[in-house]
C-alpha positions as CSV (number, residue, x, y, z in Angstrom):
1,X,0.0,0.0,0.0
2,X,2.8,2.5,0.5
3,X,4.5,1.2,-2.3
4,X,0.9,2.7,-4.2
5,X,0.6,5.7,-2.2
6,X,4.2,6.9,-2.7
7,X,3.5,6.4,-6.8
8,X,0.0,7.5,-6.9
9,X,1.2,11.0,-5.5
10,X,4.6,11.4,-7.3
11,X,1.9,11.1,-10.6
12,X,-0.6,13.4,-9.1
13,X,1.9,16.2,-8.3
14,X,4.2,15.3,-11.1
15,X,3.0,14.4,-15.3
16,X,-0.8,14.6,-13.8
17,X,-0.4,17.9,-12.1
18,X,-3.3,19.4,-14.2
19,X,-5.6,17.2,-12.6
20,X,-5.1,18.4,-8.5
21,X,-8.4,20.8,-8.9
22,X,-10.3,18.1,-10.4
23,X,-9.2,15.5,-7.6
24,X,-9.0,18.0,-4.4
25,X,-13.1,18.6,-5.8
26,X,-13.7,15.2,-6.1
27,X,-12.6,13.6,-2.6
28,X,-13.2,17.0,-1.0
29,X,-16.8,16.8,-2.0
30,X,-16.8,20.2,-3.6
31,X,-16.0,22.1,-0.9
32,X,-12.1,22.3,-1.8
33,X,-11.9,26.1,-2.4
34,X,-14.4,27.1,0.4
35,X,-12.0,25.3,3.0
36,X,-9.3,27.8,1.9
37,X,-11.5,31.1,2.0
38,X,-12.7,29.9,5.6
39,X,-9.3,31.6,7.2
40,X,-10.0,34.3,5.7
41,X,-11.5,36.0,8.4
42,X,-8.8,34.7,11.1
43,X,-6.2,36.4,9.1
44,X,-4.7,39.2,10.7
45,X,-2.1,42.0,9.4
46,X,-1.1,42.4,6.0
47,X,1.7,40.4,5.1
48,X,0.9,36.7,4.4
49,X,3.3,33.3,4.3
50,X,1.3,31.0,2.8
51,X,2.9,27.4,2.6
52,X,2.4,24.5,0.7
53,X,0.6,26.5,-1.3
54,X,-1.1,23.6,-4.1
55,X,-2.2,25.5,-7.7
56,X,-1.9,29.2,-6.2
57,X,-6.1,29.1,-5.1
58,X,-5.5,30.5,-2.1
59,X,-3.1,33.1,-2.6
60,X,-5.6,34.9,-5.3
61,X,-8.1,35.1,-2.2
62,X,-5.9,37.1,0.0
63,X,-4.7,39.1,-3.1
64,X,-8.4,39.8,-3.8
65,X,-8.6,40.8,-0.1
66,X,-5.3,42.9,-0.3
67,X,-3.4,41.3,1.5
68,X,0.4,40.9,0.6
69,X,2.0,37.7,0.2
């Protein structure tokens, strides 16, 4: 099984990389971008770190709430 896991990942991240929205949607049952907008209102200051950041969705929410990354 980790033998799979390890493989199934390196494919996801790596030559099927243009599938993560589809697949974070899928097993997250839709609610994939709402999870990231739900800090939004814990955030406080103006300068962000955001790690581990995925395809970049939540970064454009704090831009669109000006906040600087």
């Amino acid at each position: 099984m980790r033998r799979f896991m390890r493989i199934f990942f390196y494919l996801l991240y790596h030559p099927f990389a243009f599938a993560y929205d589809f697949v974070a949607a899928f097993v997250s049952f839709g609610q994939w971008k709402n999870w990231g907008r739900s800090i939004l209102p814990f955030i406080s200051g103006t300068h962000i770190l955001e790690l581990g950041h995925g395809p970049g969705h939540l970064q454009r929410f704090l831009l669109n709430a000006n906040l600087t990354l």
